[in-house]
N, C-alpha and C positions, 0 to 999 in steps of 0.2 A: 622410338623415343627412350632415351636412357634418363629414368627415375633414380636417385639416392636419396629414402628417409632417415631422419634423426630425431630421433624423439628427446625433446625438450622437456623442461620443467614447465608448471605451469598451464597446463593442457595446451601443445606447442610441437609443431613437428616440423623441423625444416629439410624443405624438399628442395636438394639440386637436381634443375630441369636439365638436359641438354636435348636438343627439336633436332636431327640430323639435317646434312643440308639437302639432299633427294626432297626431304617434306619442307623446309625453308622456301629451295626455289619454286616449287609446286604451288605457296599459299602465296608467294612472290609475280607470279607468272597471273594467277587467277584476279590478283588484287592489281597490276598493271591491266589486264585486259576488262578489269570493270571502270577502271578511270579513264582507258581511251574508249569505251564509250557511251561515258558521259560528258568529257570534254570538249571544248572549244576554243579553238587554235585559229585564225586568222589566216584565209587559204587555203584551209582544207577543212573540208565535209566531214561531220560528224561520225566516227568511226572508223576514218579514212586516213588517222594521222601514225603515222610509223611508232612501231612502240620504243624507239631508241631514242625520240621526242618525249616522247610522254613520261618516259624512265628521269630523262635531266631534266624535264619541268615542274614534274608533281615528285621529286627524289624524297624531300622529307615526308609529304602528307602519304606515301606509298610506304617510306619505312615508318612511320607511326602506326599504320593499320596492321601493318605484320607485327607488329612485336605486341599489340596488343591482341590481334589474333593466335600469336604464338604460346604467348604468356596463357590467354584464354584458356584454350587445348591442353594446351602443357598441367597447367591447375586441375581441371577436369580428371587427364588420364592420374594424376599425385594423388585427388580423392579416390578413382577406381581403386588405385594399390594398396592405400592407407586401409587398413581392416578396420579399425574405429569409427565414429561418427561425427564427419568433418563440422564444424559450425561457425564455420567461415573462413576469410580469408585475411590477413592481419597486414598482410607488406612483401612487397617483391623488392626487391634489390640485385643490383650487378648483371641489367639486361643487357648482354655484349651477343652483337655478329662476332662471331671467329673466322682470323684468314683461311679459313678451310669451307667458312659458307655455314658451318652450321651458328643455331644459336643456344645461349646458354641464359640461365638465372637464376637464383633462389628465391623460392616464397614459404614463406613462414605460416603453414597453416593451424586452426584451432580445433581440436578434437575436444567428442566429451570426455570427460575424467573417467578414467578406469577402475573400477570398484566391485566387491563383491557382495552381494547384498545378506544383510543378518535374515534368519530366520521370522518371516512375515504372517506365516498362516495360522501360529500360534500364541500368539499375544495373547495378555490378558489384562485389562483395564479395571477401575473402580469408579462405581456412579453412582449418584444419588440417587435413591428413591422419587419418582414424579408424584409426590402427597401435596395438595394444596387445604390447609388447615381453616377454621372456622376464623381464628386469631389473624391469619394469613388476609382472609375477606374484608374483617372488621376493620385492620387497617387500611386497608384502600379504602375502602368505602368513608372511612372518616377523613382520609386525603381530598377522595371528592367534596363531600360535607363543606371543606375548611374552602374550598374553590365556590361556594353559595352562599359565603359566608356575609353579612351586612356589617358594615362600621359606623360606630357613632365616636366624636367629639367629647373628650372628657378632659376636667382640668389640673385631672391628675392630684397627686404622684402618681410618676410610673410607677406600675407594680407589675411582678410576674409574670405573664402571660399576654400584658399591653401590646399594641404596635407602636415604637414611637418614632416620628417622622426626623433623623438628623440632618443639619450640614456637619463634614468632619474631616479634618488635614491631618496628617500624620509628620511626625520628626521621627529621625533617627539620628542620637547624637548632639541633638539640637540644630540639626539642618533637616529643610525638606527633604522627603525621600527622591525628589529628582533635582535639587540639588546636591544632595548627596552620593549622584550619579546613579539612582534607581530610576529605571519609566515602568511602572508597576500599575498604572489607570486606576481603575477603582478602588484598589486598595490603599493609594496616597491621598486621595482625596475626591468627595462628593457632597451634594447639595439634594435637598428633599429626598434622601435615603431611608425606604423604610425596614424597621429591623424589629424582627419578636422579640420580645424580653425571656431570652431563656438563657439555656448553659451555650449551646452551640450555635447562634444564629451568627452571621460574620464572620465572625473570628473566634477561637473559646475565648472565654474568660470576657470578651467583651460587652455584652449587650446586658449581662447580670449588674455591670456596675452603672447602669444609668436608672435602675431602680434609688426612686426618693427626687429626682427631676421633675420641675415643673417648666411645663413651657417657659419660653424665649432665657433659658438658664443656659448657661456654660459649664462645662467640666472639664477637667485632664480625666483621661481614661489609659492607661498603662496597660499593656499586654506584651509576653514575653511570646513567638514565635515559638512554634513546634519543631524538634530537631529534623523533625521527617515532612517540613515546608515545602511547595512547590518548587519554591526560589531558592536553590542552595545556598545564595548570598546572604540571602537573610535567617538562613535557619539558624534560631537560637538567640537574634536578635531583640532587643526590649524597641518596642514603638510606642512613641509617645503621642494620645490623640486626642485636639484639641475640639472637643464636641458642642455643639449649639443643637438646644432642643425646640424644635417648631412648634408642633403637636404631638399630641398622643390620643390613639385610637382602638375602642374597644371593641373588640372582635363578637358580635353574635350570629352564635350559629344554629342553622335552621333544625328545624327538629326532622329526629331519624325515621322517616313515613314517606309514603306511595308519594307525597305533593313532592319532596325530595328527589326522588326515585324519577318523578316527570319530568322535572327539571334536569335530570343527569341524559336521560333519554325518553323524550313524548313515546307516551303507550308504554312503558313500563312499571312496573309495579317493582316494589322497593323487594321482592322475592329474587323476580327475573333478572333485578340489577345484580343482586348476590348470586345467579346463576351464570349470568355473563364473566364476571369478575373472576368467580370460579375456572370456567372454563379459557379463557385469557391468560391468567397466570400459569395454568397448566400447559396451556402452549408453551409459553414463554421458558417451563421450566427444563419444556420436554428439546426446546431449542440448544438452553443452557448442557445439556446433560447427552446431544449430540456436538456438540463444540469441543467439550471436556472429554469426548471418546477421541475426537480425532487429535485432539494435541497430544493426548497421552500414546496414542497410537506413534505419531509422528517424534515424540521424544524418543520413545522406544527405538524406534527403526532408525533415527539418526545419533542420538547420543553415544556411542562406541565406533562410528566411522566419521576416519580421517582420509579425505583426499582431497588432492589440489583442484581446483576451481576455475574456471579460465574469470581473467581478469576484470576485460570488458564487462563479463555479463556480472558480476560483483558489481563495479563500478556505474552499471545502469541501475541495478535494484535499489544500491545503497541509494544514488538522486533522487529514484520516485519515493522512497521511505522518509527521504527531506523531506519534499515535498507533499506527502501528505500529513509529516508531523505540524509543520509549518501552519498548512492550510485549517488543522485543527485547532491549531494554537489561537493562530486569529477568528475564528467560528466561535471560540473561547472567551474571545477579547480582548488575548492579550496583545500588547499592540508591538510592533514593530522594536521597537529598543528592546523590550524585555524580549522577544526572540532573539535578538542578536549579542544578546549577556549571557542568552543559554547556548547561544554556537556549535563549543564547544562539545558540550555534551550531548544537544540534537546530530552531532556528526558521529561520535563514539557509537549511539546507541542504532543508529541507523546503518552505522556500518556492521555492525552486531548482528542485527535482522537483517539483513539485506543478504551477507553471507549466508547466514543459516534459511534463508528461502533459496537463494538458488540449490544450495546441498538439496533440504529437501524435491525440492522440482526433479531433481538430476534421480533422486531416488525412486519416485513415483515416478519416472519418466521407465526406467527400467524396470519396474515390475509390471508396467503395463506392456514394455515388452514381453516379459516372461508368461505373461497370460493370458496375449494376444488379445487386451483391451484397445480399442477403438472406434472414434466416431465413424456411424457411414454419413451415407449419403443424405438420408430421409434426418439425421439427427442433425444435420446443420443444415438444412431448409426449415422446419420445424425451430429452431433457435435464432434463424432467423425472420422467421414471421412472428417472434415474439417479440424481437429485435424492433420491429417493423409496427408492430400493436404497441408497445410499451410508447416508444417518441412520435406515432401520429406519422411517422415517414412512409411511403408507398413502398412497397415493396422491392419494386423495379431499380428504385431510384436509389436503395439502399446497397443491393446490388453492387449498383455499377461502384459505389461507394468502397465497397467491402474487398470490389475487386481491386478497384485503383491502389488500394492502400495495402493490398495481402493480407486483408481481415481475414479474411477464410480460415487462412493456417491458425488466426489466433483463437477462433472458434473452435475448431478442430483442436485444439491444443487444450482448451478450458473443460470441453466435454469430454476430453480422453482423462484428464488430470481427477474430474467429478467423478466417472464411473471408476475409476483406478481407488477411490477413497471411497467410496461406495463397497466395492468387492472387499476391501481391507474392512470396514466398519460391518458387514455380513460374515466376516471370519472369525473375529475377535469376541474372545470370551470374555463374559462381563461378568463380576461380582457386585451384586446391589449393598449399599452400603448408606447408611441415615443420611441426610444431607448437610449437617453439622459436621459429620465427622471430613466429607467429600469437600467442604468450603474450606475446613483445615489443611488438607492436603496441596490442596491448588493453590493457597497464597504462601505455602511453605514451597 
C-alpha cells in the first residue's frame, strides 16, 4: 500500500491512499465469495450459484463493501505511518477504481497539535493563608440569626432597617422596559416584593429612597444603573420606578443563646454552632485556596504557548460552554429574551473558554504522557461503583451503559486528567500570602 502524508494547517494531515490491485482483487474475491453464500437465486442451491452471477447481480452492494473496506484498511495503515496522535477522521474524497484494478483516495485526518511543553516542575504559585477569624463567625452566625428572625405589622414610616412590602414597574425613557424592547423579569416589574431598607438591597440607591412611605403610598423612585451592569444595554442607564407601598414589617430578631443555637441545629449549644461554622468555612477556604493553585498553575503552563487546535474539538467545547452558560442564566431567572440580547456575547466568551480548555486538556494530556500518569484497572471500577452509589443505578446495569456509549474512555480520561493536576499541585512551590492581598491578585 502506497501512503503519501501532508501535513496541514489546523491539526490536519492529508493522506493519498493507493490499495494496489493484487490487495483490491484479494478483498474483491473474499467479499464476492461471502455474498454467494448468502444469496438466493431462484434455481440454484444456496452456495451453489456461479460467481460470474453473483459478480452482475450484487455488482454495486459488492463494490460498496470494497471501497469501504479499502478506505477502512487504507486509514488504518495512514494512522500506523503518521508518527502523531490521530484523533480522528474528518472526510475521504476522490474514491476511484483505476483501469489498472488498483484503488486510490484521500482522507483528510486530524492529529493532536504539536507543541513543546514549558517548564512544569517548577512553578510557583501565591495562596492565601487558610485563617478563619472570630469576625469571620460572627457574621455567619448573625446571617443564621436573621433566617429566625419574627415580623411584626407596623404603620410606619419606613425607616432604615424596615422590610417594606412593594408592587413596582419600571420606565426607561418613559416606555416599559419591555416595551422599550428589554425582557429583563424581575427587574421591570413585581407585585408583593419584599426589600430591606438599606444602601444595597435591589438595586443601589434604591430601597434608601422609600424611607418616610406609609403604606398604600406611591412614589417615583429614580436610579441610575452601574456601568459595570449585568445587562450591557442598560449600563448607565436612569430607570424610572413607579412604587406602591403595601406594608411595612419590622424585623425582630431572636437573642444570641443555646435556644438560637437549637433552632439552627437540635442538640447544639450556641459554642458548638461557633465550632461547626468555624470548621465549614475552613473547608470552604481550604477548597478556595486549591482552586486558586490550579488556575494559576494552568495560567502559567498555558499563557506563552501558541498552537493550532483541531477545529471540531473547539467547536464541541465552545457548544457545551453555551450551553451551560445558558442553563445558568435560566437557574438565574433570567428568561429567555434577555438571553437572546446577550447572544452575542455569550458566543464571544464561550468561544474564549472553550478554546483555552481544549489548549489546556492537549497540555495536561502531554505531561501525563511524559510521566506516565494513568488510570488502571481497579481506578475505573472503583469510580464506577461510585458512579453506581451516587444515582441508585445497579452496577451491572451501569456497565452495560458505560459500554454502549464509550463511557469508559471518558472515565479513563477524567481520572488520568485528576491525577496529572494532582502530581502538578504536589510539585508547585507555594508562597503563603494574607488573603487580602490573594483576593486582590485573582480579580486583577
Amino acid at each position: 500500500m502506497n501512503i503519501t502524508l501532508e501535513k496541514q494547517d489546523k491539526c490536519r494531515v492529508s493522506a493519498r491512499i493507493e490499495v494496489p490491485a493484487d490487495t483490491v482483487n484479494k478483498e474483491r474475491d473474499e467479499i464476492t465469495a461471502s455474498f454467494a453464500s448468502q444469496a438466493k437465486v431462484p434455481g440454484y442451491r444456496p452456495g451453489k450459484i456461479p460467481l460470474s452471477m453473483i459478480r452482475q447481480r450484487f455488482a454495486k452492494g459488492i463494490s460498496e463493501e470494497l471501497s469501504e473496506r479499502l478506505i477502512r484498511s487504507g486509514c488504518q495503515e495512514a494512522v500506523k505511518k503518521e508518527e502523531g496522535q490521530i484523533l480522528g477522521l474528518d472526510k475521504v474524497e476522490g474514491a476511484t477504481f483505476q483501469d489498472d484494478q488498483s484503488f486510490t483516495f484521500t482522507a483528510e485526518l486530524i492529529i493532536a497539535p504539536e507543541f513543546s511543553l514549558p517548564d512544569y516542575k517548577n512553578l510557583s504559585v501565591e495562596l492565601p493563608i487558610v485563617e478563619v477569624s472570630d469576625e469571620e463567625v460572627d457574621a455567619t452566625l448573625e446571617n443564621l440569626r436573621q433566617r429566625f428572625a419574627d415580623f411584626k405589622d407596623i404603620e410606619g414610616p419606613v425607616a432604615a432597617g424596615d422590610f417594606a412590602i412593594i408592587d413596582y414597574k419600571a420606565t426607561l425613557d418613559g416606555k416599559n422596559l419591555s416595551e422599550a424592547g428589554f425582557e429583563v423579569g424581575a427587574l421591570a416589574q413585581n407585585e408583593g416584593f419584599w426589600v430591606k431598607v438599606d444602601e444595597e438591597s435591589f438595586l443601589p440607591d434604591f430601597a434608601m429612597q422609600l424611607v418616610g412611605m406609609k403604606p398604600e403610598e406611591s412614589k417615583e423612585v429614580k436610579i441610575t444603573l452601574k456601568d459595570d451592569f449585568d445587562l450591557e444595554d442598560l449600563q448607565g442607564k436612569e430607570l424610572v420606578y413607579t412604587v406602591k407601598l403595601n406594608k411595612i414589617q419590622q424585623q425582630e430578631l431572636p437573642e444570641m443563646d443555646d435556644a438560637l443555637a437549637e433552632k439552627i441545629q437540635p442538640g447544639k449549644t450556641l459554642a458548638e454552632i461557633r465550632e461547626l461554622i468555624s470548621e465549614n468555612m475552613k473547608g470552604e477556604k481550604e477548597n478556595r485556596r486549591k482552586d486558586s493553585m490550579t488556575n494559576q498553575i494552568l495560567e502559567q503552563l498555558t499563557k506563552d504557548l501558541d498552537f493550532d487546535l483541531p477545529e471540531h474539538l473547539v467547536q464541541g467545547e465552545t457548544q457545551r460552554m453555551v450551553n451551560t452558560m445558558v442553563q445558568q442564566g435560566q437557574q438565574n431567572g433570567i428568561d429567555d429574551n434577555a438571553i437572546m440580547e446577550q447572544q452575542e456575547q455569550i458566543l464571544d466568551t464561550a468561544a474564549t473558554q472553550g478554546r483555552s480548555n481544549v489548549k489546556t486538556t492537549f497540555v495536561l494530556e502531554k505531561i501525563a504522557e511524559e510521566e506516565n500518569i494513568e488510570a488502571s484497572e481497579d481506578d475505573i471500577r472503583h469510580h464506577v461503583a461510585m458512579m453506581a452509589s451516587q444515582t441508585g443505578r445497579p452496577v451491572k446495569k451501569l456497565v452495560r451503559e458505560l459500554r454502549d456509549s464509550n463511557g469508559f474512555d471518558n472515565i479513563k480520561h477524567q481520572i488520568t486528567i485528576g491525577r496529572t493536576l494532582d502530581f502538578l499541585r504536589d510539585k508547585v512551590s507555594v508562597i503563603d500570602v494574607k488573603e487580602e492581598k490573594a483576593t486582590a491578585e485573582e480579580s486583577s
